[in-house]
Every structure is written in C-alpha cells, then in structure tokens.
gemmi code that builds the backbone of each chain (N, CA, C; Angstrom):
import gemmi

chains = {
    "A": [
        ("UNK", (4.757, 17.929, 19.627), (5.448, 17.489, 18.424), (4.596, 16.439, 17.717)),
        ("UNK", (4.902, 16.073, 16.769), (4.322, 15.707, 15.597), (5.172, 14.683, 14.351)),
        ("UNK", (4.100, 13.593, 14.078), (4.931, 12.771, 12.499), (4.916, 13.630, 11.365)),
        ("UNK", (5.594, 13.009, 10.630), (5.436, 13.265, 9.901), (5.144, 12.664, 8.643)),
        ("UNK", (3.893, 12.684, 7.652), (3.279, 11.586, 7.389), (3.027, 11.949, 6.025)),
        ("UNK", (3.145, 11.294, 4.868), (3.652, 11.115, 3.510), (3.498, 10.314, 2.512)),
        ("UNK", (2.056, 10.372, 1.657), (2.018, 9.634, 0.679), (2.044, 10.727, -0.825)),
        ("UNK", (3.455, 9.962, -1.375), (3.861, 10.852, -2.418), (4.232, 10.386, -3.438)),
        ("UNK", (3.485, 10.233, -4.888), (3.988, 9.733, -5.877), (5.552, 10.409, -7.018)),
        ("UNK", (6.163, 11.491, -5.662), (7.316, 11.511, -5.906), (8.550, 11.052, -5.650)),
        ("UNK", (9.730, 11.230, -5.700), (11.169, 10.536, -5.083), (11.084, 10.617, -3.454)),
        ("UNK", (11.447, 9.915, -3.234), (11.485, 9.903, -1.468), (12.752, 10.499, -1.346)),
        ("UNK", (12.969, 11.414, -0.173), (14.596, 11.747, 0.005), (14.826, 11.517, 1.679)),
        ("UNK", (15.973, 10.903, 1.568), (16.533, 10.657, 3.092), (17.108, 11.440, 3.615)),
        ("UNK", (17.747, 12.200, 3.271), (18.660, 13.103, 3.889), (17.484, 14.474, 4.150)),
        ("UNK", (16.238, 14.756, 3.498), (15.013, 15.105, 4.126), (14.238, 14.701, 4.992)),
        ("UNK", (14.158, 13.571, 5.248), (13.672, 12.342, 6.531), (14.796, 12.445, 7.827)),
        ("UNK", (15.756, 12.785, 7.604), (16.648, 12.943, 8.235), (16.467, 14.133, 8.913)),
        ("UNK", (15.934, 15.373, 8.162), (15.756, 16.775, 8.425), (14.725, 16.800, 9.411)),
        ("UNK", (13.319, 16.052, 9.089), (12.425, 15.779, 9.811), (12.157, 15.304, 11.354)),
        ("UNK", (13.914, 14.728, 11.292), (13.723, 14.166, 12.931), (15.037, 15.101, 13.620)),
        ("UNK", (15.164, 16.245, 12.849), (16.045, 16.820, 13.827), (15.934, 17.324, 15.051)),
        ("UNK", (16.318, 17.944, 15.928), (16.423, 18.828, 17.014), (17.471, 18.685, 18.167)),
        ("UNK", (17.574, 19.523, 18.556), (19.056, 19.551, 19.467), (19.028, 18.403, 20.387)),
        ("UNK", (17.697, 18.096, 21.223), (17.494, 17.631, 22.465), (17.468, 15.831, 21.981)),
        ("UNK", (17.591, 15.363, 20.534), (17.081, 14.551, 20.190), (18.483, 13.476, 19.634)),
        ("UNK", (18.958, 12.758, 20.954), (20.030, 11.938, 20.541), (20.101, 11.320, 20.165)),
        ("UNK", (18.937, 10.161, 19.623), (18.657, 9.079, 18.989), (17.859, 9.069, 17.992)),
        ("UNK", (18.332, 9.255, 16.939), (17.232, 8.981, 15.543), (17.876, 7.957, 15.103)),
        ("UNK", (16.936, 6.769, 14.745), (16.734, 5.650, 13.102), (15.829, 5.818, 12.209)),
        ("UNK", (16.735, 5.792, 11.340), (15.725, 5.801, 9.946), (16.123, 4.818, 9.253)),
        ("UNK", (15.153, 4.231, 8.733), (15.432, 2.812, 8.227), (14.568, 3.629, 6.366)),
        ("UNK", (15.144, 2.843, 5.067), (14.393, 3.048, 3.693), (14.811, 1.672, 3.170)),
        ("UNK", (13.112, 0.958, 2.699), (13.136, 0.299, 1.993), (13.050, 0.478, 0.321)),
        ("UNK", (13.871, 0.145, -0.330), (14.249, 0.093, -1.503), (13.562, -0.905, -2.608)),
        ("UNK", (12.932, -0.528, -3.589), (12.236, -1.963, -4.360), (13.702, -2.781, -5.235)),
        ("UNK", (13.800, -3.774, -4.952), (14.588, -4.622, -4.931), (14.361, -5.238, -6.576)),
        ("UNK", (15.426, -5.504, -7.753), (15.470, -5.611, -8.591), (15.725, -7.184, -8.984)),
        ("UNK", (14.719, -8.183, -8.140), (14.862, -9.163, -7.992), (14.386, -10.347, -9.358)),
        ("UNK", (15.115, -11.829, -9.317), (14.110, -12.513, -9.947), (13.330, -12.525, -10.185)),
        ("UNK", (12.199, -12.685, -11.057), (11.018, -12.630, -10.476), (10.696, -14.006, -11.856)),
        ("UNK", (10.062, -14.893, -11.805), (9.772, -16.284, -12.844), (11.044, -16.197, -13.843)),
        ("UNK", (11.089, -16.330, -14.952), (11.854, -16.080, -15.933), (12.448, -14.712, -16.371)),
        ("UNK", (12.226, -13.691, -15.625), (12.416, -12.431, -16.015), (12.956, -11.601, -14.555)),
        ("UNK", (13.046, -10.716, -14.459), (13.198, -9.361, -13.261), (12.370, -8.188, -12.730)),
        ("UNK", (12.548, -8.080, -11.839), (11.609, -7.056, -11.233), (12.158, -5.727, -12.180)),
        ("UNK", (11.173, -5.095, -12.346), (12.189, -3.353, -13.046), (11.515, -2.186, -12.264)),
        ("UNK", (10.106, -3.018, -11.567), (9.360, -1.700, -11.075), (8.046, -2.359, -9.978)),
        ("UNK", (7.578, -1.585, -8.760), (6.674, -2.301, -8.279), (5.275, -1.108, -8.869)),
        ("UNK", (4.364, -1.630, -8.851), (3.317, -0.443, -8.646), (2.872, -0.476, -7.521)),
        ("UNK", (2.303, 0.908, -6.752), (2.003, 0.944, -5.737), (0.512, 1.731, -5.760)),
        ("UNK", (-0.656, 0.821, -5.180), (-2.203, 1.994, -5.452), (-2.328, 1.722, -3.372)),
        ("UNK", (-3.042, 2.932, -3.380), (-3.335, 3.253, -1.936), (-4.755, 3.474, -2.082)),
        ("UNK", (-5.415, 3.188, -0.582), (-6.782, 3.483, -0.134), (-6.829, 4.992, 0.639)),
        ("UNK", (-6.768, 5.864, -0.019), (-5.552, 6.906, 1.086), (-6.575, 7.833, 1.892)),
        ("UNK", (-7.721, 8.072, 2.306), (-8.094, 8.449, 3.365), (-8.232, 7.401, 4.274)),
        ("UNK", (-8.558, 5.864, 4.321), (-7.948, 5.217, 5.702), (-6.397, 4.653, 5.820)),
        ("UNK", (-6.119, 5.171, 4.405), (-4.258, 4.904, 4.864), (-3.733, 5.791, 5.671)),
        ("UNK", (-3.985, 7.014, 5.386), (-3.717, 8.229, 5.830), (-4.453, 8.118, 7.152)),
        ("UNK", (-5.308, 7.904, 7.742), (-5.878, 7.611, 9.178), (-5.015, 6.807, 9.905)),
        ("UNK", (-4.697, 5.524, 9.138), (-3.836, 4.432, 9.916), (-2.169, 4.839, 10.467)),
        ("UNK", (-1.875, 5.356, 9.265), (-0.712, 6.358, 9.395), (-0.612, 7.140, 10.528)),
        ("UNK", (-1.598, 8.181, 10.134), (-1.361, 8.385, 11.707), (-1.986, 8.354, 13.179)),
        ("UNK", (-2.256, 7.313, 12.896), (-2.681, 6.141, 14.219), (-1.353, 5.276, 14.176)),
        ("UNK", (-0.549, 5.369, 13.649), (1.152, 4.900, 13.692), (1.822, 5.375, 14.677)),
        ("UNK", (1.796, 7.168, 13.795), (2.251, 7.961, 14.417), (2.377, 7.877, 16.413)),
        ("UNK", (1.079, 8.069, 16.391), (0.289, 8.493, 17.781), (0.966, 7.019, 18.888)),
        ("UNK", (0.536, 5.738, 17.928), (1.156, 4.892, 19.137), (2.400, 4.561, 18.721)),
        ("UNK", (3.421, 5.362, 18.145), (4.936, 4.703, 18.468), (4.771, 5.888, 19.479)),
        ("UNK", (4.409, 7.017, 19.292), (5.058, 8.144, 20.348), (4.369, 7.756, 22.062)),
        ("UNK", (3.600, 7.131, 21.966), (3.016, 6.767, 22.699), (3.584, 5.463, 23.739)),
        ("UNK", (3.993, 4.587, 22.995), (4.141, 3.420, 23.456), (5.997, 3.579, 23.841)),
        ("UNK", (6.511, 4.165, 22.893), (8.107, 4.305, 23.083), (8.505, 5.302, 23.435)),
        ("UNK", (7.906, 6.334, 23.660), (7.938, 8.420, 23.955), (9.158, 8.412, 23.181)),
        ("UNK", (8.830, 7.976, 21.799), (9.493, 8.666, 20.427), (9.214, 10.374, 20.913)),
        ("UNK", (9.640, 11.315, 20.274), (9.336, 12.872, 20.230), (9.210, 12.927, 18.946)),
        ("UNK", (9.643, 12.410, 17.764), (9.138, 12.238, 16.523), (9.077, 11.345, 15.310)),
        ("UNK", (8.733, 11.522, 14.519), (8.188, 9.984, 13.622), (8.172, 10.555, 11.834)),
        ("UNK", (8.774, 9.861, 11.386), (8.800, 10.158, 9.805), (7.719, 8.853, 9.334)),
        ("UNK", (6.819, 8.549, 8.343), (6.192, 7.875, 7.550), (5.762, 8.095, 6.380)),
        ("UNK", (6.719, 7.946, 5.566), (6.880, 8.623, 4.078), (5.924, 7.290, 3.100)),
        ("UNK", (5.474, 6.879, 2.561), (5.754, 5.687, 1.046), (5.347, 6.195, 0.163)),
        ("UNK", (5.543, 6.030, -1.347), (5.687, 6.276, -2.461), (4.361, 5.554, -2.837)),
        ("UNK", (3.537, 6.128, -3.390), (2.561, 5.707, -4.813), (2.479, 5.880, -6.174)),
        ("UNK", (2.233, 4.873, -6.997), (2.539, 4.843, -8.139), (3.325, 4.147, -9.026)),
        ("UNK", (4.262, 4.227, -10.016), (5.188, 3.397, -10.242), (6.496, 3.397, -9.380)),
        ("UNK", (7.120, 2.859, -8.837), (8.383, 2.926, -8.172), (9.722, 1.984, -9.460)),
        ("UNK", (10.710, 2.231, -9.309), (11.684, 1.517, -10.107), (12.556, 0.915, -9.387)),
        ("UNK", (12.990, -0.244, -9.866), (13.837, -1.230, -8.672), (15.065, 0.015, -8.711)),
        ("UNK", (15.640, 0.057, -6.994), (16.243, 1.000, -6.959), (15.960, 1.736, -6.258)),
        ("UNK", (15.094, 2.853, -6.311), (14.302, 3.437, -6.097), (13.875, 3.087, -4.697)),
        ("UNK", (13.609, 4.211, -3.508), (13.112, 4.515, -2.414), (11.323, 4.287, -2.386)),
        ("UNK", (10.874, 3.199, -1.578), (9.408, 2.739, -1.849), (9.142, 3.397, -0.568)),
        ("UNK", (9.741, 3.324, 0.562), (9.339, 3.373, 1.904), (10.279, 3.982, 2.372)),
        ("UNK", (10.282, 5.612, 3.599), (10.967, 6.006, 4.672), (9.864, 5.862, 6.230)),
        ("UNK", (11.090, 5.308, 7.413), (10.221, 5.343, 8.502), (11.225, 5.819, 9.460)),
        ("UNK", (11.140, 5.768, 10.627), (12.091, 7.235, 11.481), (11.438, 7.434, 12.466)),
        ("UNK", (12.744, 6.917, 13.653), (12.161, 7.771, 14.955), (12.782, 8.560, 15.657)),
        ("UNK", (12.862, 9.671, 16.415), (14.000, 10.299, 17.183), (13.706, 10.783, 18.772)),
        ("UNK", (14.227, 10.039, 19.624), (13.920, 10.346, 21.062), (15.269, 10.782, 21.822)),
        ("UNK", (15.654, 11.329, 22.685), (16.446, 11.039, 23.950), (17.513, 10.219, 23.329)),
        ("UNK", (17.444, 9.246, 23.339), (18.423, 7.897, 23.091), (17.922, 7.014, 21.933)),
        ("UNK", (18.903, 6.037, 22.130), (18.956, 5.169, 21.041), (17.655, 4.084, 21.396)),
        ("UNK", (17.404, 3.603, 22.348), (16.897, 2.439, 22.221), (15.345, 2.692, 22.210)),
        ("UNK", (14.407, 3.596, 22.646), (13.853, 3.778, 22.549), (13.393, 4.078, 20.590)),
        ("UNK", (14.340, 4.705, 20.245), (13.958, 5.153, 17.836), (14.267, 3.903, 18.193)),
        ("UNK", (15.270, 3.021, 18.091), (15.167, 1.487, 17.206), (14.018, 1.018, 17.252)),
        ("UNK", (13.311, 0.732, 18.501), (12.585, 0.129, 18.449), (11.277, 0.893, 18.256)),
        ("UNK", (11.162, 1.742, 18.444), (9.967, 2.747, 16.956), (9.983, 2.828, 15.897)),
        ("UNK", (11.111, 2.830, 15.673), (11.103, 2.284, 13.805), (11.220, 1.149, 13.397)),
        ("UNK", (11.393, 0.189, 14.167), (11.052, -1.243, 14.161), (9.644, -1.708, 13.913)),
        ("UNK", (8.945, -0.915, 15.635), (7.693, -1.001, 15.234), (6.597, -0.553, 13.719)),
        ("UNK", (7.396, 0.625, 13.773), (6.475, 1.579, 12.651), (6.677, 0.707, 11.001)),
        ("UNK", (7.966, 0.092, 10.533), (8.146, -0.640, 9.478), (7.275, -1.822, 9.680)),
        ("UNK", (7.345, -2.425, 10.597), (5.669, -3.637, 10.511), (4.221, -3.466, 10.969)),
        ("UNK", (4.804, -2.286, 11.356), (2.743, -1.962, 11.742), (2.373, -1.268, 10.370)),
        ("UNK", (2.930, -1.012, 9.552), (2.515, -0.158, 8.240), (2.692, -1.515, 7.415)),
        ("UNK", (3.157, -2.211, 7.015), (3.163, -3.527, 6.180), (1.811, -4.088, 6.981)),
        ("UNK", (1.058, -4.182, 8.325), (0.212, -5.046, 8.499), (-1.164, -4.487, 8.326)),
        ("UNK", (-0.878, -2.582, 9.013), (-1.844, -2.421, 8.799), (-2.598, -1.079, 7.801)),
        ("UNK", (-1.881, -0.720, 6.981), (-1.960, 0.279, 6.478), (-2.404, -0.096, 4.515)),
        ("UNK", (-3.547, 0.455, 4.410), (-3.952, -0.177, 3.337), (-3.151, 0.215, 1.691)),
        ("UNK", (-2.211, -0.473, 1.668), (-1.033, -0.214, 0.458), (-0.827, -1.577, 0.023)),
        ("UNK", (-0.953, -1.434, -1.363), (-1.029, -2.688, -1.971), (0.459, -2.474, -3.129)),
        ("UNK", (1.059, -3.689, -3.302), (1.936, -3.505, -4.461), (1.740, -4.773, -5.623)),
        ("UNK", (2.119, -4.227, -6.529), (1.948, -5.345, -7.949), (3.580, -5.121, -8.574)),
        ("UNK", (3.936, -6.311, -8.705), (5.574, -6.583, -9.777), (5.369, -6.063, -11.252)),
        ("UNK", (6.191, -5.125, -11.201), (6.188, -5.081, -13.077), (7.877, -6.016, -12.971)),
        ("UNK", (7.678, -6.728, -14.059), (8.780, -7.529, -14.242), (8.774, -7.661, -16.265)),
        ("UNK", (10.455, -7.839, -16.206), (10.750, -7.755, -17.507), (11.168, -9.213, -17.955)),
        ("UNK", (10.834, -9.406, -19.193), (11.547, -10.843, -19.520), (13.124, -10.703, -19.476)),
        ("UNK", (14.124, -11.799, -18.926), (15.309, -11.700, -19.797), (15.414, -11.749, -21.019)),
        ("UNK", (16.498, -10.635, -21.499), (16.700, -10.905, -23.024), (17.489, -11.821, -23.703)),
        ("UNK", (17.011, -12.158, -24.616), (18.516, -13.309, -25.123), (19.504, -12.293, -25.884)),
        ("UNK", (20.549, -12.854, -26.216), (21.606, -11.803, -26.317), (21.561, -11.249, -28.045)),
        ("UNK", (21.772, -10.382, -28.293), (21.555, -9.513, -29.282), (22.287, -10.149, -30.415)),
        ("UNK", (21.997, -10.813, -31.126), (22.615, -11.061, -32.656), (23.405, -9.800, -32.828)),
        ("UNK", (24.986, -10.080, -33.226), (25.592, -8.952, -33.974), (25.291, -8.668, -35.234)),
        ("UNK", (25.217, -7.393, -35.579), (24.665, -6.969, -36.609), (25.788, -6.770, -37.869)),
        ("UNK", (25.237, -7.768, -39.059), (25.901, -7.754, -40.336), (26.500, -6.423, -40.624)),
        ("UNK", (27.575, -5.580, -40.871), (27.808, -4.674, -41.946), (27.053, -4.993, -43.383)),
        ("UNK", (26.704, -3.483, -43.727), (25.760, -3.283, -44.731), (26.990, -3.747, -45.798)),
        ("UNK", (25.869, -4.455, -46.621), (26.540, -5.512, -47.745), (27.245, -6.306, -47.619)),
        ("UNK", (27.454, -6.813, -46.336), (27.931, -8.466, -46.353), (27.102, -9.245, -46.726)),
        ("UNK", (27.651, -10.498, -47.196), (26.608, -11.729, -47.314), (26.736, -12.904, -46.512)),
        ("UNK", (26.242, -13.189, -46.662), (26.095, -14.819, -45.887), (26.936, -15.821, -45.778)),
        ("UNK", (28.007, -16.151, -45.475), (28.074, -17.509, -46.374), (28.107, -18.776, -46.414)),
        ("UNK", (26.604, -19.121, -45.908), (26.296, -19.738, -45.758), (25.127, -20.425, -46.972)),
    ],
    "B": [
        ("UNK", (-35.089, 7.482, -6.604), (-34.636, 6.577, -6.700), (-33.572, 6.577, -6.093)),
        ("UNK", (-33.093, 5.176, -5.426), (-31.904, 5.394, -3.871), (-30.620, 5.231, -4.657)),
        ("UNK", (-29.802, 5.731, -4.297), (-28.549, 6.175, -4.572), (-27.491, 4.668, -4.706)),
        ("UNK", (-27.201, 3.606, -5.845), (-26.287, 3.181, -5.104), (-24.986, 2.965, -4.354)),
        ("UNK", (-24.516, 1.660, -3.913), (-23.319, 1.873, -3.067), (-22.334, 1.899, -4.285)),
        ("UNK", (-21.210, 2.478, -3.751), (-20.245, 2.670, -4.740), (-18.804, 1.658, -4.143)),
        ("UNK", (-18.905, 0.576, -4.741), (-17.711, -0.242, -4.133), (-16.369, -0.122, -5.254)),
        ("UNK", (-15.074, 0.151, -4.038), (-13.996, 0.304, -4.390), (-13.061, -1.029, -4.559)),
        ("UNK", (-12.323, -1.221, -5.383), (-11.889, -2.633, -5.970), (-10.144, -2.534, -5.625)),
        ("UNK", (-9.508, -3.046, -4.809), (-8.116, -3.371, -4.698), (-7.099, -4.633, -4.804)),
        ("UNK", (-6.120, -4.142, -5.977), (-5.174, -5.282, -5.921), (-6.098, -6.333, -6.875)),
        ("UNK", (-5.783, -7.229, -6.308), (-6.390, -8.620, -6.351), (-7.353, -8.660, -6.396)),
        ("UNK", (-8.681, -8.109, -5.932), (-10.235, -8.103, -6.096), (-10.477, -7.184, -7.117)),
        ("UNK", (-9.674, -6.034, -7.856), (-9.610, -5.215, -8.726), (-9.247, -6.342, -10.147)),
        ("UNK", (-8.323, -7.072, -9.858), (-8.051, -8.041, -10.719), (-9.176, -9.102, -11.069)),
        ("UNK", (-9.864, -9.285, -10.664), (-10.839, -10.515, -10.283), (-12.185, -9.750, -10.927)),
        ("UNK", (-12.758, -8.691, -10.502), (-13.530, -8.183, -11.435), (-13.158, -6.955, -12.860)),
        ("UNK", (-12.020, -6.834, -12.970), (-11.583, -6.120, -13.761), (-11.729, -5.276, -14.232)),
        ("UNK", (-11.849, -4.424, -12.737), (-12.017, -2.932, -12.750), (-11.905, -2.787, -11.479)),
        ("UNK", (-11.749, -0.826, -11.491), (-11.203, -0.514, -10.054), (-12.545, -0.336, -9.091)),
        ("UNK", (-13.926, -0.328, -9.795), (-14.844, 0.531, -9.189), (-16.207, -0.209, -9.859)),
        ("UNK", (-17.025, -0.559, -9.062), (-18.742, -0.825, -9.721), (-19.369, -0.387, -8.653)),
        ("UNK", (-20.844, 0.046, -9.168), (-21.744, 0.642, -8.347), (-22.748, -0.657, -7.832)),
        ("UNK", (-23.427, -0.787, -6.723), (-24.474, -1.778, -6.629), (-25.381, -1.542, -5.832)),
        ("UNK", (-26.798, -1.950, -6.265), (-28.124, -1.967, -5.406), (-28.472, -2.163, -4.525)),
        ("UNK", (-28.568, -1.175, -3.601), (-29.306, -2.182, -2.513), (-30.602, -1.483, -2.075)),
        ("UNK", (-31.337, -2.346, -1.232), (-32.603, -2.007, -1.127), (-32.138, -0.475, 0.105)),
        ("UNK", (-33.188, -0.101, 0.115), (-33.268, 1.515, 0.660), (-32.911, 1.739, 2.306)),
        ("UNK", (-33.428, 0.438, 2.955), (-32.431, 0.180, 4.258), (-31.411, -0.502, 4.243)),
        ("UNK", (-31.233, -0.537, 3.403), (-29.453, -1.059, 3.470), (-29.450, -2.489, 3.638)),
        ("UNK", (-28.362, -3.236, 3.443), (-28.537, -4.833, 4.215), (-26.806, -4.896, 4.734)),
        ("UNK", (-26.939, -5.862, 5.139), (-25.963, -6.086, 6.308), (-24.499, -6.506, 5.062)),
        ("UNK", (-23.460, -6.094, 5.937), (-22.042, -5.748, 5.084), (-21.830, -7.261, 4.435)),
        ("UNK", (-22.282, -8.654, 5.175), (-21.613, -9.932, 5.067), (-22.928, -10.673, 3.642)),
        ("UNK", (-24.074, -9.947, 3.872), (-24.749, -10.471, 3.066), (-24.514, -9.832, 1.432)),
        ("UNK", (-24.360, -8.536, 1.423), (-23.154, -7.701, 0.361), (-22.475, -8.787, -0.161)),
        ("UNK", (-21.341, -8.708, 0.428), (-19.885, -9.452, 0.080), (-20.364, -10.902, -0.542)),
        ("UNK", (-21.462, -11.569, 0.347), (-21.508, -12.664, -0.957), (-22.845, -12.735, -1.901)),
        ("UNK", (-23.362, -11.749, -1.788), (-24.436, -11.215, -3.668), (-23.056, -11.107, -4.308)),
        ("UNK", (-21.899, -9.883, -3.958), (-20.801, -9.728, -5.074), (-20.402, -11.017, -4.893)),
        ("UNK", (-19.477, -12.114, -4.119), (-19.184, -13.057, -4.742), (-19.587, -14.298, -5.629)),
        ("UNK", (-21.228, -13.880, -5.316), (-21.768, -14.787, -6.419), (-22.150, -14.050, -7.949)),
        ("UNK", (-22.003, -12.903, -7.560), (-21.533, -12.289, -9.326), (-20.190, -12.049, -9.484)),
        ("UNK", (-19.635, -12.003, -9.304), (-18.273, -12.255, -9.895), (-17.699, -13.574, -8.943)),
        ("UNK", (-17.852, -14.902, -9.507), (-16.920, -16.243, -8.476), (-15.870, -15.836, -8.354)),
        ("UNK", (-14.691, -15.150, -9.405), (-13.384, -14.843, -9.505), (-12.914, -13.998, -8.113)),
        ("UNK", (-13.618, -13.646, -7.639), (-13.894, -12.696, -6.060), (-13.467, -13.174, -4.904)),
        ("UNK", (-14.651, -14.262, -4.820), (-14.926, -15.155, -3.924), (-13.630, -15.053, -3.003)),
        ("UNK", (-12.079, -16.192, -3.826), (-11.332, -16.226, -2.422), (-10.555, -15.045, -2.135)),
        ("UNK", (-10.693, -14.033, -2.851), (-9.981, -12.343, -2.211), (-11.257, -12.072, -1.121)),
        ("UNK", (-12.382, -12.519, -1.349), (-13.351, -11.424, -0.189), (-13.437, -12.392, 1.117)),
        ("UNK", (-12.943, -13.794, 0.427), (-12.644, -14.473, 1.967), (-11.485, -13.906, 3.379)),
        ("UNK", (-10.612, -13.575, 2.135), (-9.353, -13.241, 2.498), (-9.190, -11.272, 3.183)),
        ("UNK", (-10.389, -10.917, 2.620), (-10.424, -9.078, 3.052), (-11.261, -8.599, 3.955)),
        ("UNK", (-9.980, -7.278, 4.384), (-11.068, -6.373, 5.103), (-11.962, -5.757, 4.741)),
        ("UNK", (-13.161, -5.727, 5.350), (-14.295, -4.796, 4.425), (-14.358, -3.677, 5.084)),
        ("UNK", (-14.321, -2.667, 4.059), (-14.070, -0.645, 4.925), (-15.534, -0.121, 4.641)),
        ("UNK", (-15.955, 0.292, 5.207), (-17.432, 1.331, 4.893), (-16.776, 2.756, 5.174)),
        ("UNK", (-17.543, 3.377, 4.131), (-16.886, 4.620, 4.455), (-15.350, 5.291, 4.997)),
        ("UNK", (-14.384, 4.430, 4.793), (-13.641, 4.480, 4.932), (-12.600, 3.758, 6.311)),
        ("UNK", (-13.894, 3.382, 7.011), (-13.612, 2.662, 7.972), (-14.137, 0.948, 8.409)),
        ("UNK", (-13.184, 0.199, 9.210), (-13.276, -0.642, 9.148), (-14.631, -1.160, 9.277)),
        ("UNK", (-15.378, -2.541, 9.263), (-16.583, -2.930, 9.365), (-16.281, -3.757, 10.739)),
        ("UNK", (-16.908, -3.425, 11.815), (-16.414, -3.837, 12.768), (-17.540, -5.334, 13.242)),
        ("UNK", (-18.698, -5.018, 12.440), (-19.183, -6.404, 12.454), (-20.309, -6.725, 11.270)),
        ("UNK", (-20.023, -8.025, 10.818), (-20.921, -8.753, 9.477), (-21.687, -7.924, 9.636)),
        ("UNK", (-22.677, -7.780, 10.681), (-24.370, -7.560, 10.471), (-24.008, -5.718, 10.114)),
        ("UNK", (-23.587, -5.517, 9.861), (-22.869, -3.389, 10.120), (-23.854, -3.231, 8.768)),
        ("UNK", (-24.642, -2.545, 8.646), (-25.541, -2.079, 7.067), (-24.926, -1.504, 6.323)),
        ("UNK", (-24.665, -2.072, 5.084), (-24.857, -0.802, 4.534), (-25.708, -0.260, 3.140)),
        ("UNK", (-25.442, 1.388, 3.614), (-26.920, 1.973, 2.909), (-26.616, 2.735, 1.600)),
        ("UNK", (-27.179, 2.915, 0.393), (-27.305, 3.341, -0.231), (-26.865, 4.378, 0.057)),
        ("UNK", (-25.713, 4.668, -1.403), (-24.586, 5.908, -1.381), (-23.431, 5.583, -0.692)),
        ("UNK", (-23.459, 4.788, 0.433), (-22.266, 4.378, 0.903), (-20.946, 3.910, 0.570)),
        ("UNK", (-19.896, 3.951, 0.460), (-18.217, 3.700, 0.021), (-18.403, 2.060, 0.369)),
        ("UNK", (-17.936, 1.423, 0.021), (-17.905, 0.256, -0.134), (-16.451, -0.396, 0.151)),
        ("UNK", (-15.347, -0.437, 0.426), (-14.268, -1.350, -0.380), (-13.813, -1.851, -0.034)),
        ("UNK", (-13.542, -3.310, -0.878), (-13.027, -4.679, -0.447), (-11.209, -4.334, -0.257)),
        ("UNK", (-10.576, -4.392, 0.667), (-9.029, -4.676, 1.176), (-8.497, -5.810, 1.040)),
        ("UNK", (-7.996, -6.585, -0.381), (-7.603, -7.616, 0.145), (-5.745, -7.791, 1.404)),
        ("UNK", (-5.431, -8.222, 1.616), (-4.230, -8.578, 2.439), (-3.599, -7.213, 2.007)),
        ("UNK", (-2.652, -6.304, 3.120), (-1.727, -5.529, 2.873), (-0.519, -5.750, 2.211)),
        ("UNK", (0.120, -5.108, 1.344), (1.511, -5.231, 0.945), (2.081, -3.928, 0.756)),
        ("UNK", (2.125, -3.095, 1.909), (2.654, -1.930, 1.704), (4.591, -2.313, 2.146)),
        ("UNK", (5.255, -1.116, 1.797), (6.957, -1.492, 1.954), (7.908, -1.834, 1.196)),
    ],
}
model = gemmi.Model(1)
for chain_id, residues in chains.items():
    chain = gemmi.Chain(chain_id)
    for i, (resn, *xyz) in enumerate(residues, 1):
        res = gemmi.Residue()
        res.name, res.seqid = resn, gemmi.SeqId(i, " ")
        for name, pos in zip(("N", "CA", "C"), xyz):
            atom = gemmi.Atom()
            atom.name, atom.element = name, gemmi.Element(name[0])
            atom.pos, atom.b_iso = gemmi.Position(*pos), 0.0
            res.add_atom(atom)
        chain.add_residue(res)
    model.add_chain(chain)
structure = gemmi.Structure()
structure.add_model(model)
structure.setup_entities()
C-alpha cells in the first residue's frame, strides 16, 4: 500500500481524502484539513494566501513523509494533499490522513505528517490581504440637492 | 562557453532580488556552494539575511555541505524558512 500524494492548484476535497484511506481492514482513519483562515492581518484582512512550491524536492519530501509515518506508526495509508496557487480564506490549503488497525496509531500519523510537512517540505505562503472599507456613503437620488 | 548555473528564487529571496530566477557564472570547475551564496549576497545585500536564514538545494537536493561544488548548468535554489499549511 501506498500515500497518497498531491500538489494541486485545484479545490481540495475531503470527503475524497476520506475515499483515499478507505478499506475494510482499516479501523482507524484521521484526517485532519487546514483551512486559510480569514484573519486580521495590519489594518485590513486576509482574503487569500498564495502558495508557490519547489515541487520536484517537495514532491520527494512528500513522499519521504509518506514512507516514515508508515514506517514509524505502521499507518497502512497516508493522504498528503496541499493546494498551490491562490487559495481563498475559506478555502481548503492542506489535507493530511492516516488509516491503520486502530485509532492511536492515524492520530498520531497525522499528527506527525501535519508538522513534518510545515518543517520540511519546501512550500512557501504569502498573505493577500484587503484593506477595510469605510462604509459606503448613501447614495443621493438623482436630482436631489444639497442642503447644505 | 560553460553553461551557467541557473538559480531559483523563493518567497522572500524572490522578493529581495525581484525576480523568480537569474542565471550566474561560474568558473568551469565549479566553486563551492558557500562561496556562491555570498558572491550573490554581495550582489544583491537585500539577500543577505534570507541566505543566512536558507536551505541551499542543488539540483534539487539538499547541499549537504558548504564546500559541495557547484558546476556550471547546475539548479541552484535558495529555500528560505518553510511555510507550507
């Protein structure tokens, strides 16, 4: 068996990540998705992250992920999805996923696999952020005047 | 005439020279990865504290030590800090 491993500047889907770690024998799957978060950001808000990849040693590191969660936790399988490109707060940036036997063994493979890919997997992100707006002047009906 | 290296620019060191990609000279045996990194940081200073801060990849793989050559035609690219997630 095998990860499954995923750099896609399309929608991420979970309930497909989900598909990925099926099988009868397999009582324990976690899947964890990080979401880009529509946060503060200085005077304005996050609306979008960009995401650029190094992707033949991302794609190596990936799955050198793969190999030691199954390895270290005898996961039987492994999802490692992230998104490149623009992402929108909202929006699915990251799927990770493990499914073994039991429970305790995926938690803690997808534990592992969500910080070994933040430490070592070459993916960079940049904030697109929007100013707040100030609030919209209501707009005169045509041919009022002023009176001021 | 020798081929040069083709260095790849990320994030923050992409920002710093302002662009994703420059090509650069090196002599025909190559010179060592650490002596590289600071010819580029003394042409572009704006560099400097991202290449303090990065991994350097040859060919796609890590540089496992300063003195590692590299040669003409070779991939180049500066990693600064991960932020994948």
């Amino acid at each position: 068996m095998s990860g499954s491993i995923r750099l896609s500047r399309r929608a991420l889907s979970f309930p497909a990540a989900a598909r990925a770690l099926a099988g009868a024998e397999l009582g324990g799957v976690v899947l964890f998705a990080g979401r880009v978060r529509g946060e503060r950001s200085g005077p304005g808000r996050v609306v979008a992250l960009d995401y650029e990849v190094h992707e033949p040693p991302a794609l190596r590191a990936l799955r050198e992920l793969d190999r030691s969660a199954r390895h270290r936790f005898g996961v039987a399988r492994t999802v490692l999805w992230h998104r490149v490109g623009r992402v929108r707060a909202g929006e699915i940036a990251v799927i990770v996923g493990a499914a073994a036997g039991h429970r305790a063994p995926a938690f803690a493979a997808a534990r592992f696999l969500i910080d070994e890919l933040k430490r070592t997997v070459p993916i960079w992100k940049t904030e697109r952020a929007r100013s707040a707006r100030r609030p919209r002047r209501r707009r005169r009906p045509r041919g009022a005047r002023s009176s001021g | 005439m020798a081929r040069p290296v083709r260095i790849l620019l990320f994030a923050t060191a992409r920002a710093a020279v302002g662009r994703p990609e420059i090509e650069w000279t090196v002599p025909a045996d190559g010179m060592p990865a650490r002596a590289l990194a600071a010819d580029l940081a003394k042409a572009y200073p704006r560099l400097a504290p991202t290449l303090r801060a990065s991994r350097l990849v040859r060919n796609g793989r890590p540089i496992g030590r300063p003195s590692e050559r590299v040669r003409p035609g070779d991939e180049f690219a500066i990693h600064p800090p991960y932020g994948g997630g």
